[in-house]
TIDOGU-86589 format. One record per residue (C-alpha): residue in three letters; x, y, z. Coordinates in pm, 1 decimal. Example, Ala and Ser with C-alpha at 12.3 -4.5 7.8 and 13.67 -1.06 7.14 Angstrom:
2
{node ALA; {1230.0; -450.0; 780.0}};
{node SER; {1367.0; -106.0; 714.0}};
END
This chain:
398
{node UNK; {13439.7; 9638.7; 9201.1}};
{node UNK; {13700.6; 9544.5; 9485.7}};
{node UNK; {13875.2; 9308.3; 9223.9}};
{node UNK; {14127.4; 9232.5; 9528.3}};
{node UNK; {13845.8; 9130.8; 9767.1}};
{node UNK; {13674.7; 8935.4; 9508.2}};
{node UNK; {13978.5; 8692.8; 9449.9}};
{node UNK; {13954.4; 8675.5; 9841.5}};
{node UNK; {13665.3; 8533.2; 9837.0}};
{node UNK; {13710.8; 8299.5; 9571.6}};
{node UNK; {14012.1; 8152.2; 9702.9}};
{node UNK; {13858.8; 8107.8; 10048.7}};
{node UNK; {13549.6; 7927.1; 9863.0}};
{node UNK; {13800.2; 7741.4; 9740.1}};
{node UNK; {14055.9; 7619.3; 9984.6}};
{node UNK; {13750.4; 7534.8; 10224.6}};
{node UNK; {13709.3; 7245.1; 10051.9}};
{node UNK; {13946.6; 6997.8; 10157.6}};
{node UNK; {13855.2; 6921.7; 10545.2}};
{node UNK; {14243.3; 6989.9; 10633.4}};
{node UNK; {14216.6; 7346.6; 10527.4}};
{node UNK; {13916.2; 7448.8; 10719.1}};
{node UNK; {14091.4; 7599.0; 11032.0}};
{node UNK; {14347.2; 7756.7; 10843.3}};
{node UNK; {14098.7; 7881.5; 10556.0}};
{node UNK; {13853.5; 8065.7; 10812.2}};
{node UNK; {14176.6; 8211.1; 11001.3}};
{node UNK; {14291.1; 8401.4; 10682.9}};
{node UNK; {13965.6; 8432.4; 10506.8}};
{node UNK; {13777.3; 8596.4; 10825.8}};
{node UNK; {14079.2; 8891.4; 10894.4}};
{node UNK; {13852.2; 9138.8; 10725.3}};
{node UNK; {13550.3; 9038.4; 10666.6}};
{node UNK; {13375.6; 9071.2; 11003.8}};
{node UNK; {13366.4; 9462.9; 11014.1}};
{node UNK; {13113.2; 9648.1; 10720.3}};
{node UNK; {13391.0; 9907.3; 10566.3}};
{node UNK; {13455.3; 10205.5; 10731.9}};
{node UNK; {13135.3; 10365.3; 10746.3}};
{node UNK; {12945.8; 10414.9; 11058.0}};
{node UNK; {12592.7; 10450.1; 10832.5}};
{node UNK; {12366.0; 10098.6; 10841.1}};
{node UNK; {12338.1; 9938.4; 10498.7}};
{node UNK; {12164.9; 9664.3; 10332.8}};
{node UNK; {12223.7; 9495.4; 9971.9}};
{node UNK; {11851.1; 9350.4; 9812.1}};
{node UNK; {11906.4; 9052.8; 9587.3}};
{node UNK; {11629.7; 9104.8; 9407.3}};
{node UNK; {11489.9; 9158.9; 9041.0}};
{node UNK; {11247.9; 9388.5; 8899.3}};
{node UNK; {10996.5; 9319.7; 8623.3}};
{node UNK; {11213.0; 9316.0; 8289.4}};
{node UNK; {11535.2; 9159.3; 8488.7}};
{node UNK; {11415.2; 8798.9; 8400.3}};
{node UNK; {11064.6; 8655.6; 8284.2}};
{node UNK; {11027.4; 8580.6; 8641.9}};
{node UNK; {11081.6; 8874.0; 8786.3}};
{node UNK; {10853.0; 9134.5; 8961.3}};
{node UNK; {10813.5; 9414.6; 9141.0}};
{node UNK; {10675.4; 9290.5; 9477.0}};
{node UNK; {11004.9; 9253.8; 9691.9}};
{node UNK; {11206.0; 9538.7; 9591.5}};
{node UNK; {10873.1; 9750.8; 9624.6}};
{node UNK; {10867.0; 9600.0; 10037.8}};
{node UNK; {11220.1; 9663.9; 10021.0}};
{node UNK; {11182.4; 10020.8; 9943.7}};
{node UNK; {10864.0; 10118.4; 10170.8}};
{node UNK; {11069.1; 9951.6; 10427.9}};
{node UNK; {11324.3; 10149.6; 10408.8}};
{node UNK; {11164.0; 10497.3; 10348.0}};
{node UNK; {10959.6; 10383.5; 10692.2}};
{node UNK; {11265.8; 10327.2; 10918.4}};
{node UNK; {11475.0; 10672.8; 10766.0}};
{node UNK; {11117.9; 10863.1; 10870.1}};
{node UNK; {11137.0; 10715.5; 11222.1}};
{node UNK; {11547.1; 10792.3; 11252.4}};
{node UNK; {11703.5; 10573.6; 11053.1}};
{node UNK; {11936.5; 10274.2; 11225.6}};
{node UNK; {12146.5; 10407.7; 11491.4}};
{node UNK; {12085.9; 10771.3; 11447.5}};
{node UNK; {12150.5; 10774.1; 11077.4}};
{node UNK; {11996.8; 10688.2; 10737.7}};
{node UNK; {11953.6; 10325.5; 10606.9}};
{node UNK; {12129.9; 10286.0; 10250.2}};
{node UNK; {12000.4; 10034.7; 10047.9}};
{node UNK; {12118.2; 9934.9; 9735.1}};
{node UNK; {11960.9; 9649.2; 9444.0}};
{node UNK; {12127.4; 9415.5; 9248.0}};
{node UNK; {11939.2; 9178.0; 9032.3}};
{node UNK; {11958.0; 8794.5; 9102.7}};
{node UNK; {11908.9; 8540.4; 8895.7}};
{node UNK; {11657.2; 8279.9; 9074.5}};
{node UNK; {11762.2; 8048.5; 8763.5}};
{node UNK; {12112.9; 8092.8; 8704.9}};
{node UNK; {12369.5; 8031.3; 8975.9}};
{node UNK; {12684.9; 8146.1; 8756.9}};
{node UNK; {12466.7; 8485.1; 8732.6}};
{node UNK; {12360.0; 8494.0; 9101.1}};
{node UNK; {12700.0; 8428.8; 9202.3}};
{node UNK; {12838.5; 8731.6; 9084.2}};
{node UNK; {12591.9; 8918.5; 9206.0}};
{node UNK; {12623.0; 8797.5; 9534.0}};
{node UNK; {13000.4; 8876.5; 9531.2}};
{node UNK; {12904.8; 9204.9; 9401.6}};
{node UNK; {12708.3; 9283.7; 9723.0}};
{node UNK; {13007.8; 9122.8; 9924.4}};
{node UNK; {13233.0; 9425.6; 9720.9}};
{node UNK; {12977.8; 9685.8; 9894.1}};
{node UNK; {13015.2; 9514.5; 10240.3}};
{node UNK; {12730.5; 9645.1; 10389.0}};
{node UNK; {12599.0; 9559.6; 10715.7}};
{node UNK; {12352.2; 9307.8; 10586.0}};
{node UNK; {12216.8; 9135.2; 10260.4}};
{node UNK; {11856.5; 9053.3; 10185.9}};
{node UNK; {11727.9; 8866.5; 9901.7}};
{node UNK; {11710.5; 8532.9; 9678.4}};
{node UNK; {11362.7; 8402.6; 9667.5}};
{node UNK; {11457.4; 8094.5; 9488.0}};
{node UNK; {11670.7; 7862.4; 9733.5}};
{node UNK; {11854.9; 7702.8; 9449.6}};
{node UNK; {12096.2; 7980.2; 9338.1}};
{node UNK; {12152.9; 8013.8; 9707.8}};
{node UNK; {12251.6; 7658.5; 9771.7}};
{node UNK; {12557.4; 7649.9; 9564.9}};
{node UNK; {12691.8; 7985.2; 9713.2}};
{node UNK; {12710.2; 7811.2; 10068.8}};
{node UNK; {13163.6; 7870.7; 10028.5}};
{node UNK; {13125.2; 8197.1; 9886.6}};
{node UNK; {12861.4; 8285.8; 10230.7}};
{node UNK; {13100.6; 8158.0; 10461.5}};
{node UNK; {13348.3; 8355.1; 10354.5}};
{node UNK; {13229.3; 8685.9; 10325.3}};
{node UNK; {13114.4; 8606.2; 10706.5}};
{node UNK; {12802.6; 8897.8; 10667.8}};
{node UNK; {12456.6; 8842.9; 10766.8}};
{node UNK; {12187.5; 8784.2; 10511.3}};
{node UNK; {11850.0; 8777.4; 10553.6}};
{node UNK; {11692.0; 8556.6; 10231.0}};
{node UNK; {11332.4; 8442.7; 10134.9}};
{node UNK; {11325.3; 8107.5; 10044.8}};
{node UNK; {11196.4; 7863.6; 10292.0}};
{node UNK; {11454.8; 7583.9; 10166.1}};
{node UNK; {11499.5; 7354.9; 10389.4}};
{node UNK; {11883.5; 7271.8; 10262.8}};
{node UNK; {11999.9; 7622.4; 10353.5}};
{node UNK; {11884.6; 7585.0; 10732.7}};
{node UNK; {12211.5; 7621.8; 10936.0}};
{node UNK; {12354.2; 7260.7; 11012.7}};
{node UNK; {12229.5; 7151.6; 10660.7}};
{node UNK; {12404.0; 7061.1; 10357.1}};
{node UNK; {12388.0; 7402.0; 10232.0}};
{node UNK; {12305.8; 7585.2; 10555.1}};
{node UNK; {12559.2; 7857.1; 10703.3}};
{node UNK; {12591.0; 8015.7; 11053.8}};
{node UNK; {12502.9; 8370.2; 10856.3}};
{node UNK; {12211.3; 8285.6; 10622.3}};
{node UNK; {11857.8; 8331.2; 10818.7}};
{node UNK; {11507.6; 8242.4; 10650.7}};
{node UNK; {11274.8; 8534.1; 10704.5}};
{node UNK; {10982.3; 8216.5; 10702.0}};
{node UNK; {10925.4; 7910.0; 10774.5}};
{node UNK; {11080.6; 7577.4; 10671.9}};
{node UNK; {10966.9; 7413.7; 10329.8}};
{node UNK; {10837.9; 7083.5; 10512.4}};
{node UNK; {10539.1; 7305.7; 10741.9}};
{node UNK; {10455.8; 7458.3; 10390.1}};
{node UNK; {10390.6; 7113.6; 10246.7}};
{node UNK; {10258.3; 6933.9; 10525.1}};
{node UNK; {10060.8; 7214.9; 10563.0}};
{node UNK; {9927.9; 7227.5; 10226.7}};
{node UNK; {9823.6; 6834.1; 10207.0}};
{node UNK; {9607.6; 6940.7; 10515.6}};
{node UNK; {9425.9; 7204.7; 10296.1}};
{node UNK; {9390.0; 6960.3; 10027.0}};
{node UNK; {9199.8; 6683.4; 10267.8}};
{node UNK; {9017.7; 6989.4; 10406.8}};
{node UNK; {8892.9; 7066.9; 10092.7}};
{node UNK; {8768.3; 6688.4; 10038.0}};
{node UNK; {9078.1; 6578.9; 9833.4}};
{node UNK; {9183.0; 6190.3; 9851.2}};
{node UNK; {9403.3; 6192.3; 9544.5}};
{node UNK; {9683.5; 6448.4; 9520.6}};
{node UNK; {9860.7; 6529.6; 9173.7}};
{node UNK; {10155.0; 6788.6; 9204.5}};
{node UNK; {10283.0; 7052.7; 8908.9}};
{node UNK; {10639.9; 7172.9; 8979.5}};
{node UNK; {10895.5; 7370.4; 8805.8}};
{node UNK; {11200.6; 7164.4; 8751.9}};
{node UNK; {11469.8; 7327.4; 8972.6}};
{node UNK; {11514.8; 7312.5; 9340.5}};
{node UNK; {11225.8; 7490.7; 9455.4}};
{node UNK; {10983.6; 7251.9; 9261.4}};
{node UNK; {11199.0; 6917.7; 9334.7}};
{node UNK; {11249.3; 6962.3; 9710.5}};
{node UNK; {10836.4; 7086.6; 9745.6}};
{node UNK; {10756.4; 6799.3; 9585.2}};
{node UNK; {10939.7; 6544.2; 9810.9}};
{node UNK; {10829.5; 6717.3; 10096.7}};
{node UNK; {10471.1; 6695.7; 9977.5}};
{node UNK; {10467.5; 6321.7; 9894.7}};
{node UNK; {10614.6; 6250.6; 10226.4}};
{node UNK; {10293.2; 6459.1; 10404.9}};
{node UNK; {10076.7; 6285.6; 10162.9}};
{node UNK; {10209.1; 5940.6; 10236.0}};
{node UNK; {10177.2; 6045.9; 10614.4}};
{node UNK; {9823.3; 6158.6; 10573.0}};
{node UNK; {9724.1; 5832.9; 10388.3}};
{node UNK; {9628.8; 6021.4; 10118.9}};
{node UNK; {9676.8; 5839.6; 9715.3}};
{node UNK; {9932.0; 6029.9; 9516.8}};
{node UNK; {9850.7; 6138.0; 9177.6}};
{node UNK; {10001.8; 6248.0; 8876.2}};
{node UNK; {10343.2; 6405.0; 8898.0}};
{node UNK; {10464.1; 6661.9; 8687.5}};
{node UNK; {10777.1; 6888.7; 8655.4}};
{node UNK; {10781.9; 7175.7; 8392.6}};
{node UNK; {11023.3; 7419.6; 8270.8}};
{node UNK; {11068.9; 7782.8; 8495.6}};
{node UNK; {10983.6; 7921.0; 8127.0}};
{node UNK; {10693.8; 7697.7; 7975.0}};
{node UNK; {10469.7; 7797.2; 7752.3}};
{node UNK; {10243.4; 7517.1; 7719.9}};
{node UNK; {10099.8; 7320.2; 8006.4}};
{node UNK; {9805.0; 7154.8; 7803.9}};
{node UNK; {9923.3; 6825.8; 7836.8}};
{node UNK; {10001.5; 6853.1; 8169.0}};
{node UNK; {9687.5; 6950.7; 8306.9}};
{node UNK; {9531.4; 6713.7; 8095.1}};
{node UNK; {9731.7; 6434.7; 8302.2}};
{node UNK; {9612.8; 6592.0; 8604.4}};
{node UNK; {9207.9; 6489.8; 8522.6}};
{node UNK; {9244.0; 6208.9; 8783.9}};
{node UNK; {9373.4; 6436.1; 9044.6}};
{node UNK; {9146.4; 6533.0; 9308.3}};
{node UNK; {9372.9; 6857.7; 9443.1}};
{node UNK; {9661.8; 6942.0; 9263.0}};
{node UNK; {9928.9; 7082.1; 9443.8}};
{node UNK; {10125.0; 7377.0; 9252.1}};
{node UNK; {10485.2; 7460.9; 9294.6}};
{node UNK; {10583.6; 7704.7; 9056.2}};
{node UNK; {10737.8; 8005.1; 8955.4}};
{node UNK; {10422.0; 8282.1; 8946.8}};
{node UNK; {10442.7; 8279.7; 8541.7}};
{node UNK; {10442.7; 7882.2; 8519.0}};
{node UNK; {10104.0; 7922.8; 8800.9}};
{node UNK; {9952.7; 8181.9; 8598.0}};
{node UNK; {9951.7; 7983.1; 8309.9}};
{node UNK; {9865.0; 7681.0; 8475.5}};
{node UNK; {9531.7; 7839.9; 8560.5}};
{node UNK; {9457.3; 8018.3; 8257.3}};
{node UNK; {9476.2; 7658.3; 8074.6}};
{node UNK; {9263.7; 7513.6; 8319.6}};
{node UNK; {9013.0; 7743.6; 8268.1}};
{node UNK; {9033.4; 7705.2; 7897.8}};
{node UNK; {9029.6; 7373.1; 7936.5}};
{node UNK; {8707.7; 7352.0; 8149.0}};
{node UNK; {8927.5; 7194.4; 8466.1}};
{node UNK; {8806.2; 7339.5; 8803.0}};
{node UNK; {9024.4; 7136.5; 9047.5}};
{node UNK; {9143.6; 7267.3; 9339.3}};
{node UNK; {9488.6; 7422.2; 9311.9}};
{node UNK; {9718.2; 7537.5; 9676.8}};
{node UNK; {10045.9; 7719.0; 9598.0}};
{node UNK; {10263.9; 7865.7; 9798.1}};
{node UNK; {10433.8; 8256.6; 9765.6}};
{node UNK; {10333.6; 8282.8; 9388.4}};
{node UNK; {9982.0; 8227.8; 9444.1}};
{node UNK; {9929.2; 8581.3; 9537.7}};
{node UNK; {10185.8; 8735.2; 9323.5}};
{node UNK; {9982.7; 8590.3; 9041.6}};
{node UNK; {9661.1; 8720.1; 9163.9}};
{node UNK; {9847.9; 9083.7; 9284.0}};
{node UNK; {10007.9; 9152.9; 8921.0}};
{node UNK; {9639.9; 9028.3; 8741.1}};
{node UNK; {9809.9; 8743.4; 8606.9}};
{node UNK; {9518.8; 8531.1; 8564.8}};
{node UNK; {9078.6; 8679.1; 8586.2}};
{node UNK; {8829.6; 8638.1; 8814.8}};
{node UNK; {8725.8; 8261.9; 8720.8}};
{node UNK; {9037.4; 8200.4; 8630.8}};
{node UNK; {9131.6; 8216.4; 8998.6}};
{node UNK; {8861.3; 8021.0; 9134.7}};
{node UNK; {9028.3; 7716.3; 9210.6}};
{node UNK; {9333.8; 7883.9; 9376.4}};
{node UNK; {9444.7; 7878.3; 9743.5}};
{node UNK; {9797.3; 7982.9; 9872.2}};
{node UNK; {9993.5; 7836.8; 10199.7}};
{node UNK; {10147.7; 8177.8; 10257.6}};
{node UNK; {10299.2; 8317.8; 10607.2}};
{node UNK; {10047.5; 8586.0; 10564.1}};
{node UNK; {9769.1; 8816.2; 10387.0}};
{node UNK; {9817.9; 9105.1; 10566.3}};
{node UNK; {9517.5; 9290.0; 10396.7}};
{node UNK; {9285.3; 9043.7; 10514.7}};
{node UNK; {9450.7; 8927.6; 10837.8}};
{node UNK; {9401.7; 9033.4; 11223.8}};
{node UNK; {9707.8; 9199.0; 11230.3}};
{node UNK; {9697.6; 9597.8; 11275.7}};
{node UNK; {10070.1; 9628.3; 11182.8}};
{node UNK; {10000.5; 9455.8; 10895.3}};
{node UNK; {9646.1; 9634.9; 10798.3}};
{node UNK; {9873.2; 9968.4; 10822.3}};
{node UNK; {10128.1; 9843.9; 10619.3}};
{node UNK; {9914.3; 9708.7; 10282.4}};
{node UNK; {9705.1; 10055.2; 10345.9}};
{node UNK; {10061.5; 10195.4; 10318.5}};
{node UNK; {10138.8; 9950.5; 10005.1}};
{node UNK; {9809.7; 9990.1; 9815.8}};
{node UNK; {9857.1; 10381.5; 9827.2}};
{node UNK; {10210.8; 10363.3; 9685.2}};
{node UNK; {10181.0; 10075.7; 9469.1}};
{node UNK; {9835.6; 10077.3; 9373.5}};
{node UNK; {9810.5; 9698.3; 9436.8}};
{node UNK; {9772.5; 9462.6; 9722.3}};
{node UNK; {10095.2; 9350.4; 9885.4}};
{node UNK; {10180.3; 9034.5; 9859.2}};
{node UNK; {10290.6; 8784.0; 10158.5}};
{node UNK; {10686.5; 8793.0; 9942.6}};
{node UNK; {10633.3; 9211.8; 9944.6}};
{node UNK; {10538.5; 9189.4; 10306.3}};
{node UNK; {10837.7; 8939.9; 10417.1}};
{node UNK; {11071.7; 9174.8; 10265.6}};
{node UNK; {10952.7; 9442.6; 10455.7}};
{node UNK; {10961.6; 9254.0; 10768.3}};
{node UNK; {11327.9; 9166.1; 10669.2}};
{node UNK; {11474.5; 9537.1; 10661.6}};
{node UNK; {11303.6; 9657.2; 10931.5}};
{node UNK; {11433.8; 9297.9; 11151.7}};
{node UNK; {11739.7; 9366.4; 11038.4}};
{node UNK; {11732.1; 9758.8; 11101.2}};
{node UNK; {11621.2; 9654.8; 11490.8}};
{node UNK; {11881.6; 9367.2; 11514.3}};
{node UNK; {12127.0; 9633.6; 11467.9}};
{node UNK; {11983.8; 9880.4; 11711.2}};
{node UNK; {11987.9; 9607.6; 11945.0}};
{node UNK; {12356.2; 9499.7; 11826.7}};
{node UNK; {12476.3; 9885.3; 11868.0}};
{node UNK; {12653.7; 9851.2; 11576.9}};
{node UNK; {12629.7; 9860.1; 11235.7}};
{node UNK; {12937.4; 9704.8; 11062.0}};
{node UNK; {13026.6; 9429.2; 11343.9}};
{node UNK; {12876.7; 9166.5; 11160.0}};
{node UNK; {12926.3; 8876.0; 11369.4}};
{node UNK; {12739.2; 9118.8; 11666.5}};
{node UNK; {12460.3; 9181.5; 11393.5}};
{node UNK; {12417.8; 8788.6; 11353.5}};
{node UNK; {12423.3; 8750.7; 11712.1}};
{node UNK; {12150.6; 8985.5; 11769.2}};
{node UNK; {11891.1; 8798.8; 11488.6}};
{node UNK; {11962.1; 8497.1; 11620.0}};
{node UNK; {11892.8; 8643.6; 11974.0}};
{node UNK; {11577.9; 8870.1; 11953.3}};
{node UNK; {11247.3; 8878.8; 11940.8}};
{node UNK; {11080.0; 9115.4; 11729.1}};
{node UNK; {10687.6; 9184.1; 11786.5}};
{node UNK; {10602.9; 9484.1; 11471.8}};
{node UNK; {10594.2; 9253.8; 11175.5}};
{node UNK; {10338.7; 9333.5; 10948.3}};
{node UNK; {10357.1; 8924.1; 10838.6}};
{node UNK; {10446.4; 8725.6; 11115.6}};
{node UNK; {10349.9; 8856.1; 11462.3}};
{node UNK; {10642.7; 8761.2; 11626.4}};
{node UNK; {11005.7; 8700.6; 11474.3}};
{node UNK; {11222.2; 8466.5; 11669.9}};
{node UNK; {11509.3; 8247.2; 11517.3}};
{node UNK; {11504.6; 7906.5; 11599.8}};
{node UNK; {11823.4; 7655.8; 11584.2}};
{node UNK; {11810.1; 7598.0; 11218.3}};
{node UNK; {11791.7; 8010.6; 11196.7}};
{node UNK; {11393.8; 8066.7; 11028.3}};
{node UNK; {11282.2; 8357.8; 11178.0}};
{node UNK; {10896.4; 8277.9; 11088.0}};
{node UNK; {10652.9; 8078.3; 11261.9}};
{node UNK; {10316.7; 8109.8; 11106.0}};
{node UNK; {10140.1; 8008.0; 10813.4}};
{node UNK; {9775.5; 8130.5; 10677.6}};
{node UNK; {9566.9; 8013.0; 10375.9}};
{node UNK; {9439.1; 8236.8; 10162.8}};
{node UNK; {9116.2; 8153.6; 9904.0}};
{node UNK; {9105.3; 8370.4; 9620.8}};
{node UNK; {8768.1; 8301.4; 9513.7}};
{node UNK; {8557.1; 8600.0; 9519.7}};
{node UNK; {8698.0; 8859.1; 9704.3}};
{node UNK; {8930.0; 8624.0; 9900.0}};
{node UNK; {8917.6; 8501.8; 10224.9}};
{node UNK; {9177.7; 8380.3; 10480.3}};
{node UNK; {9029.3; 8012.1; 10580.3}};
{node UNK; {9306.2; 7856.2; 10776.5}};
{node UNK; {9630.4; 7946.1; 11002.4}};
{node UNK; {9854.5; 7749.0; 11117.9}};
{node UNK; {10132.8; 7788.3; 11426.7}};
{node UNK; {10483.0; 7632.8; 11295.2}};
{node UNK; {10689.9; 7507.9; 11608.8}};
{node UNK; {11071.8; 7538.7; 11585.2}};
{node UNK; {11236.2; 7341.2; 11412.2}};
{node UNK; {11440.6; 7116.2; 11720.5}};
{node UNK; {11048.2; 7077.7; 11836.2}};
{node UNK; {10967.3; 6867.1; 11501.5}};
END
């Protein structure tokens, strides 16, 4: 590792703080960290663990990652040249551990980052992002990291949609599905705490009763008592890590508890890596910004025809958003002309307008820099069925 650049980066993190340093910080801080290296080649960094990295972990994104870039090398690469991508695992859990991985990626200084499902880890790197001043491309739909936010920065950009259209979105579902009383499961970390605000805001707004409310451990091993709470709950709202959702269902099913469940992302990761059975999965519906096996989309048919032959499995909306992330990213630099200007990379997301997502049919950065404006819901009863969509505007239009 660039030892050197490290300590750069540190000390700019750390000067930034007081307000009289900020002009002075970004001068020196930004003198070499708007160019990626010498190289002329386009490269991206993936954030991202693999089953056996964490309990949490799977395989979903890095396997998008990969099939993403295999399918822009075959059709010429960026800029005449191959895309290099490189992993480095990332704790969603730990932010001392997803720290220095993240200044690991800022040692490669490639043209672009991609990664961090979990919005937490991110949030406390907001100094360190700054600093390194290159583009990255991450999956959580945290609302904090939207640029003008507490944790937001000019070169972080949310391949979906904010948290808040998930929620609100999801309390829609649940009255949809004849719900009047809402209880809510959440892991207890940022993901879980900020869904769940945003939910019992849309659930106050919708008139709806709030039920029980629950927050468990990333890592439990028991929810029995917890889903014993949520008896009086009509539709219970689920935002958890895919393990903490898998189990959540499994016990319900033991249990004899049928209740509608919505989740978010994990919802089909759980049903994709056969986390839970058939009836099992009954009760489960996902707010996801897509199903691309299922959907209208022919980019996106192509693309899980692609996934299921590689991967033997269904791709995922998080496998599919990663996809749709490289490939952005490859055409925002084709666009750019350039491959290690990173401010002219930036530029160029926040300025285009991409049309061959297999997830979201059209890719556009609003002010708060989310690139994705569409939501489905999936039903994975049966064979599964998409039974709702949903446009998202921009974010000034809310």
């Amino acid at each position: 590792m660039n030892t050197d650049r490290v300590r750069r980066i540190a000390l700019c993190s750390w000067i930034l703080t007081p307000a009289v340093a900020v002009t002075m910080a970004l001068a020196s801080c930004g003198a070499d960290t708007s160019d990626a290296g010498s190289s002329d080649q386009a490269s991206v960094v993936g954030l991202i663990e693999i089953k056996g990295d964490s309990p949490n972990a799977l395989n979903d994104y890095n396997n998008g990652a990969q099939l993403a870039v295999d399918n822009v090398n075959a059709s010429g690469g960026v800029l005449g040249k191959p895309l290099k991508y490189e992993r480095i695992p990332a704790s969603v859990t730990d932010p001392q551990a997803a720290r220095t991985a993240y200044l690991k990626a800022v040692d490669e200084n490639p043209s672009a980052i991609i990664g961090f499902p979990g919005g937490g880890s991110l949030e406390a790197l907001t100094r360190d992002v700054d600093a390194a001043a290159i583009p990255m491309v991450h999956i959580s739909s945290d609302g904090k990291l939207a640029r003008g936010a507490e944790s937001g920065s000019e070169w972080l950009f949310s391949i979906n949609p904010d948290d808040t259209a998930r929620a609100t979105n999801a309390v829609a579902l649940a009255r949809k599905l004849g719900g009047r009383r809402i209880g809510i499961v959440a892991t207890d970390e940022t993901f879980g705490r900020v869904s769940t605000t945003n939910s019992i805001d849309a659930i106050e707004a919708a008139g709806l009763e709030l039920g029980t409310v629950r927050y468990v451990p990333p890592t439990a091993t028991d929810l029995t008592g917890t889903i014993l709470d949520m008896r009086d709950s009509d539709v219970i709202l689920s935002w958890t890590f895919p393990n903490v959702l898998a189990l959540q269902l499994n016990q319900m099913n033991q249990n004899g508890i049928q209740t509608p469940v919505i989740s978010g992302n994990s919802g089909p990761l759980v049903v994709a890596g056969n986390l839970v059975d058939d009836t099992a999965r009954r009760p489960l519906n996902a707010v996801t910004p897509c199903a691309p096996s299922i959907g209208d989309s022919a980019i996106g048919r192509t693309f899980a025809s692609e996934y299921q032959a590689r991967y033997g499995m269904t791709p995922t909306a998080s496998a599919t958003q990663v996809y749709d992330a490289v490939r952005l990213l490859a055409a925002a630099m084709e666009e750019a002309g350039t491959v290690s200007n990173h401010e002219a990379i930036a530029e160029s997301l926040r300025s285009i307008e991409w049309d061959q997502g297999a997830c979201a049919s059209v890719y556009k950065s609003d002010d708060a820099q989310f690139l994705g404006h569409q939501m489905v819901v999936e039903a994975f009863a049966g064979d599964g069925s998409i039974i709702d969509r949903y446009e998202v505007a921009p974010t000034s239009e809310r």
